[in-house]
C-alpha positions in Angstrom: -13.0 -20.7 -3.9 -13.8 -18.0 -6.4 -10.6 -16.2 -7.6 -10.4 -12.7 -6.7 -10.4 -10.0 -9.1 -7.0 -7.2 -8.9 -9.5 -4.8 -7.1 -10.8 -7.3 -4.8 -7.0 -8.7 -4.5 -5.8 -5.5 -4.0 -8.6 -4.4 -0.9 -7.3 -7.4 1.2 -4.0 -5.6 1.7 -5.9 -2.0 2.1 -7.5 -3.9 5.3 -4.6 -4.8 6.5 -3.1 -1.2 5.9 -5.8 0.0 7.5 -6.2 -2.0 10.6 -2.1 -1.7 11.0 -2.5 2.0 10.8 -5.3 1.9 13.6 -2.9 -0.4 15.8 0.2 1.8 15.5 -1.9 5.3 16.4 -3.7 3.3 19.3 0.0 2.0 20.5 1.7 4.0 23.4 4.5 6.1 22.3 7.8 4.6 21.9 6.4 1.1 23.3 7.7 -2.3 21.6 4.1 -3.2 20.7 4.5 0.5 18.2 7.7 -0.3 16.9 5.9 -4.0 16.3 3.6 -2.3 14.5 5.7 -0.1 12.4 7.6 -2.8 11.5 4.7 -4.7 9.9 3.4 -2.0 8.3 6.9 -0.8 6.8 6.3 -4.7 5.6 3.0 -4.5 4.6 3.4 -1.5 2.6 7.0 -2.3 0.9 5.1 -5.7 -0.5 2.1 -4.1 -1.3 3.3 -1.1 -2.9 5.8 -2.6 -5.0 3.3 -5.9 -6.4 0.8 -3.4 -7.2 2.9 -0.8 -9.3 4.7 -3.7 -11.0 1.2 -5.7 -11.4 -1.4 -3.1 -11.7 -0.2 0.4 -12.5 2.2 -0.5 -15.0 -0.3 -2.5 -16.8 -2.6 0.5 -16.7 0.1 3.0 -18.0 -1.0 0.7 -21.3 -3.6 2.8 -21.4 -4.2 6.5 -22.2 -7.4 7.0 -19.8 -5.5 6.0 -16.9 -1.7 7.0 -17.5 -1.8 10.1 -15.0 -3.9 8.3 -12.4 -0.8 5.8 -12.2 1.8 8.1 -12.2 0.3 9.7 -9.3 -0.2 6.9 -7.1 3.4 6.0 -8.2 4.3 9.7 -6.8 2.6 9.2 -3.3 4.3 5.5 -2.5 7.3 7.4 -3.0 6.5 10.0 -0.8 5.3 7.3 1.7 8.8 5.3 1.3 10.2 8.8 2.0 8.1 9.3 5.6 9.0 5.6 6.5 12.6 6.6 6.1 12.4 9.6 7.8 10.6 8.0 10.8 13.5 5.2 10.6 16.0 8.1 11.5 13.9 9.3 14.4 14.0 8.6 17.8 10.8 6.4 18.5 10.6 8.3 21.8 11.1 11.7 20.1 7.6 13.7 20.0 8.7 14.0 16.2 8.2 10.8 15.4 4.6 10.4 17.0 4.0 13.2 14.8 5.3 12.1 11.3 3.9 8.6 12.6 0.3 9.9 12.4 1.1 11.9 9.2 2.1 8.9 7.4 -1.2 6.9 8.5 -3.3 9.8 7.7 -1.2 9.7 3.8 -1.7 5.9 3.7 -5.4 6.5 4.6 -5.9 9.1 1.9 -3.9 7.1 -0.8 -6.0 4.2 -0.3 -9.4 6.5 0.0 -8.2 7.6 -3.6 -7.5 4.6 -5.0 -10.5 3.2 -3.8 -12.6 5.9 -4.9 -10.9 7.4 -8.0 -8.5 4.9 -9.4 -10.5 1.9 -9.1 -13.3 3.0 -11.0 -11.3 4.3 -13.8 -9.3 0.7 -13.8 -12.3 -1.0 -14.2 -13.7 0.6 -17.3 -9.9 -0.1 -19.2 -9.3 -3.0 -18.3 -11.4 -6.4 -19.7 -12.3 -9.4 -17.3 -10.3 -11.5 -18.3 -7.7 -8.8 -17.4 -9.3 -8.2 -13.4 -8.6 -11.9 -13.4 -5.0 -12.2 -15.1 -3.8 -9.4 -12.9 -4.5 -10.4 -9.3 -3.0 -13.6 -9.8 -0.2 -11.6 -10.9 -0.4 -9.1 -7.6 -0.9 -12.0 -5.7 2.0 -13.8 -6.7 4.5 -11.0 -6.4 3.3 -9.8 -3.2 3.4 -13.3 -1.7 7.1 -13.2 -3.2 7.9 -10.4 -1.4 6.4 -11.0 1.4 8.4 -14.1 1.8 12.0 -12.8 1.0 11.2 -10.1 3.6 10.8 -12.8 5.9 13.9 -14.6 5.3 
């Protein structure tokens, strides 16, 4: 199997950011299957968030092209830790919480759109092959870390 590069490693989480999202709006309000769902996306985005600042962004802070571009994605998974623990303090059958529910999938979907579109691009014209490489087995490897120790 060819080995992924960080972008490519990093997309197979998007998907699954994405898809969660899509579950969680389609959910009934205040149903198990929702909280379910919140639950693995709180997971999903806890794992994902922290492998790729520590594997990919801090890296890039390296540098100068793509310093300001990392600090701001650092800035938005901090505000999307904050709406996760707002939505943790809120009753799931509270019309507030469908609310900041869809607000936080509409900032996850914008984040990643960014990344995607912005970020990646930049990434890719710092950083060597060798690097693309060297880096997703790093992401890889930490998110799969985290991923476990959430599980335990």
């Amino acid at each position: 199997m060819e080995q992924l590069n960080i972008f490519q490693a990093l997309m197979v989480s998007h998907r699954a950011q994405r898809e969660l999202s899509g579950r969680l709006l389609a959910s009934g309000p205040s149903t198990d299957e929702q909280q379910h769902v919140f639950e693995e996306l709180k997971a999903e985005l806890s794992a994902h968030e922290t492998a790729e600042e520590r594997c990919f962004y801090i890296p890039l802070m390296q540098h100068d092209e793509s310093v300001d571009l990392s600090r701001h994605a650092i800035a938005e998974h901090h505000e999307m830790d904050e709406m996760v623990e707002h939505l943790e303090k809120l009753d799931p059958h509270a019309a507030e919480w469908q609310e900041c529910c869809r607000k936080l999938c509409e900032k996850i979907e914008h984040h990643l759109q960014e990344e995607e579109q912005k970020f990646f691009p930049q990434a890719g014209e710092v950083l060597s092959d060798e690097q693309k490489l060297a880096l997703a087995k790093d992401y890889e490897a930490e998110f799969t870390t985290l991923r476990i120790k959430q599980e335990a």
